[in-house]
C-alpha positions, -999 to 999 in steps of 0.1 A, spaced: -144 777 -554 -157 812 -565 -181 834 -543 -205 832 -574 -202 793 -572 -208 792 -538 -240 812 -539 -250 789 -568 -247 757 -540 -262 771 -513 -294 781 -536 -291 743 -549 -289 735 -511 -319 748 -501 -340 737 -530 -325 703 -519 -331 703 -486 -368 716 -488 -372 687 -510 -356 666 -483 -381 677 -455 -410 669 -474 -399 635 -466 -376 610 -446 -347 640 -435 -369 664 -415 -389 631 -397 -354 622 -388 -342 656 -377 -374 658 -357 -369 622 -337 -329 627 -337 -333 662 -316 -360 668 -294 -376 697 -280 -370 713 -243 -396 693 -224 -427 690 -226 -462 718 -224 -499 713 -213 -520 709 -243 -556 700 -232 -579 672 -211 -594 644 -227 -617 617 -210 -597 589 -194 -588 563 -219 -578 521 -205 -541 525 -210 -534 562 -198 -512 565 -175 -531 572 -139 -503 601 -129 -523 618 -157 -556 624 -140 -567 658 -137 -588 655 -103 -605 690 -106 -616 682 -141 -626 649 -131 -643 659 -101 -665 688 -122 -677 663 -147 -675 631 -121 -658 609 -151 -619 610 -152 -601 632 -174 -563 631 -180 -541 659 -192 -525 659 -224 -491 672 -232 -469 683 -262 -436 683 -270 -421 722 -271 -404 718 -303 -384 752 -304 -347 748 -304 -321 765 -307 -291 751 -331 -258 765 -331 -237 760 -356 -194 765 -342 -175 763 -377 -136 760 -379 -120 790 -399 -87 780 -397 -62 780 -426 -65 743 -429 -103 744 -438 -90 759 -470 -72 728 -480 -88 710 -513 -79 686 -534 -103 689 -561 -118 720 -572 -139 718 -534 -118 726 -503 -131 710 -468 -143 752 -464 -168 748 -494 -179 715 -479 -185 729 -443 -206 756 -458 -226 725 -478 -228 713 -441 -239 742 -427 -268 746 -457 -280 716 -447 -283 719 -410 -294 754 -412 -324 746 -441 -338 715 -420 -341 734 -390 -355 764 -408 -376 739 -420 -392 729 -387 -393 765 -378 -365 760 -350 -332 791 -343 -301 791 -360 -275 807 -354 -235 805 -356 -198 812 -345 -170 810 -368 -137 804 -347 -100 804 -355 -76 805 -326 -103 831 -319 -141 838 -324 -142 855 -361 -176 863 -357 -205 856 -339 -247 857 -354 -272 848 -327 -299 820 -337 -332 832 -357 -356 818 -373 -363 814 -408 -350 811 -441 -337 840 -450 -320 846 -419 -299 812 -428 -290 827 -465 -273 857 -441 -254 833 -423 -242 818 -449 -236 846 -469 -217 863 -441 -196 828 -437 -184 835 -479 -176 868 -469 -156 863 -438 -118 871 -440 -107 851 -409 -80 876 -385 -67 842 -377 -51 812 -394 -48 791 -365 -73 767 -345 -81 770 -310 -118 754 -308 -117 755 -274 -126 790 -279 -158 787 -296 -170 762 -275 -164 786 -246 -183 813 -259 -210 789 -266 -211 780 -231 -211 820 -221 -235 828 -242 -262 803 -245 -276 793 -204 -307 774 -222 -295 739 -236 -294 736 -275 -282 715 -299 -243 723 -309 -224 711 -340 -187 716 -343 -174 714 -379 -140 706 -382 -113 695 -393 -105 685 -357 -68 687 -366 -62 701 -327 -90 678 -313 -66 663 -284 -58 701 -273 -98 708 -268 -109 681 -255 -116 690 -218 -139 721 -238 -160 691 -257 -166 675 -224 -177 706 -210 -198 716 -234 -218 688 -236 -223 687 -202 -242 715 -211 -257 711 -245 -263 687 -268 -230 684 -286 -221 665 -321 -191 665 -345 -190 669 -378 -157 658 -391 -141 675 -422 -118 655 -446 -102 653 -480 -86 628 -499 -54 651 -504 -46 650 -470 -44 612 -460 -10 607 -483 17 621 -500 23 624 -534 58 614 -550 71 647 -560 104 650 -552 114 680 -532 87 701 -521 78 736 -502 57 731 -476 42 758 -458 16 751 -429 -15 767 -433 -18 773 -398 16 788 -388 30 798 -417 60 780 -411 79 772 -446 99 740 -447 111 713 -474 101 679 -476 113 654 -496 83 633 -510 107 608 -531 112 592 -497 90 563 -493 99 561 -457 86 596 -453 55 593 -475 49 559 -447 52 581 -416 29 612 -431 3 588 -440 9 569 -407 3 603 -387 -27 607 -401 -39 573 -394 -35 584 -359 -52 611 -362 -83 600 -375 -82 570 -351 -77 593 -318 -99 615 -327 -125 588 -331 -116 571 -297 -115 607 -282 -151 616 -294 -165 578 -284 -152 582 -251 -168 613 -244 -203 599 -258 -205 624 -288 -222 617 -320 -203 619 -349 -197 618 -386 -165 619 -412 -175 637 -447 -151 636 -472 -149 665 -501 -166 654 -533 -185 628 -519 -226 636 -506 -232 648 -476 -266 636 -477 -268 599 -465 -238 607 -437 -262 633 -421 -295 608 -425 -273 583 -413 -263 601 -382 -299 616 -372 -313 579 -372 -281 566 -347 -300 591 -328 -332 581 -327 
């Protein structure tokens, strides 16, 4: 997809999303992550029901009537956004590639919590961390991000997210909420850095897919190159029996990677390019809940 195009989406992103907040998505962005802890707000006279751990005795001593303290949730958060870069992210069936569909992804996150006035803030990550934006707030500082995520020319074609979740770790003491989104074609070689991390923070996955990738088409001899490596090789697609085993592979892929991220306790969600992101994302705030 064009730069021009892509500007285009993330324009009808945000019109979307703002739309989106006005009703059911930001209520459940708001319940699925919650703020830091929680702030004194004011008294109020004692009500039957409160909680008597609540009492303020000075207050209640001054006017000789109980009084219980109030408190609010501190809603400012902090969302970090580690997107893959890799050379597989390019891949795309259809006129989108999963890279088009992470920066959809990315729209969407970054609008919502615009919306409700929290941080945002990114680290693009090969085998290496591409670049780096610390979290801000606002909208405008989400059309940089974005904008700088068209414009990045990756160093690296290879994946090492182990990296970015690293740096996250370095760089951000105070918890915050973390997506990954991936491919999460190396997610077995990482996964030590996804249990770390969310240890730390509060980590989900956001799994990248396209249709293009689950088989493989009868072509006859073809050159394959990985994206990744580079590495050129043929492959003989008449083969039913290899057609079977590529589309068995990734079977397995999408399987382990499920049982890997279940077994560590992190949220997560498969999109698939040219399908909505929308209900996925709704669907995964309200698991949260």
């Amino acid at each position: 997809m064009e730069t021009s195009e892509l500007l285009k989406r993330i324009r009808t992103i945000e019109l979307q999303t703002r739309g989106m907040t006005q009703h059911v998505f930001s209520g459940q962005y708001q319940s699925a992550f919650k703020g830091r802890g929680m702030s004194f707000s004011e008294v109020r006279n004692y009500q039957i029901g409160d909680d008597v751990r609540a009492i303020d005795w000075n207050v209640t001593a001054r006017f000789r009537e109980p009084f219980v303290k109030v408190f609010e949730e501190e809603r400012e958060l902090s969302v970090m956004l580690v997107i893959d870069v890799s050379g597989s992210m390019y891949f795309g069936k259809g006129t989108d590639s999963k890279f088009s569909l992470a920066l959809e992804v990315a729209a969407t996150l970054g609008f919502s919590a615009a919306k409700k006035n929290d941080k945002v803030g990114a680290i693009f990550v090969s085998d290496k961390v591409e670049l780096y934006i610390p979290p801000k707030k606002g909208f405008g500082h989400v059309h940089f991000l974005l904008r700088k995520m068209i414009a990045l020319k990756p160093d690296h074609a290879g994946t090492n997210l182990t990296e970015g979740l690293k740096y996250v770790r370095n760089i951000h003491k105070r918890r915050s909420i973390c997506f990954v989104i991936s491919d999460f074609n190396e997610l077995e070689s990482c996964r030590d850095a996804f249990a770390n991390t969310a240890t730390k923070h509060d980590l989900l996955a956001i799994q990248i897919a396209d249709a293009g990738e689950e088989e493989l088409p009868n072509l006859g001899f073809v050159r394959w190159k990985n994206a990744e490596t580079g590495k050129v090789s043929w492959v003989d697609t008449s083969s039913a029996a290899v057609r079977s085993q590529y589309k068995s592979k990734q079977e397995e892929r999408l399987k382990k990677n499920e049982f890997i991220l279940n077994q560590l306790n992190i949220d997560t969600v498969v999109l698939e390019t040219g399908q909505a992101t929308f209900h996925p994302l709704l669907q995964l705030f309200k698991h949260r809940k």
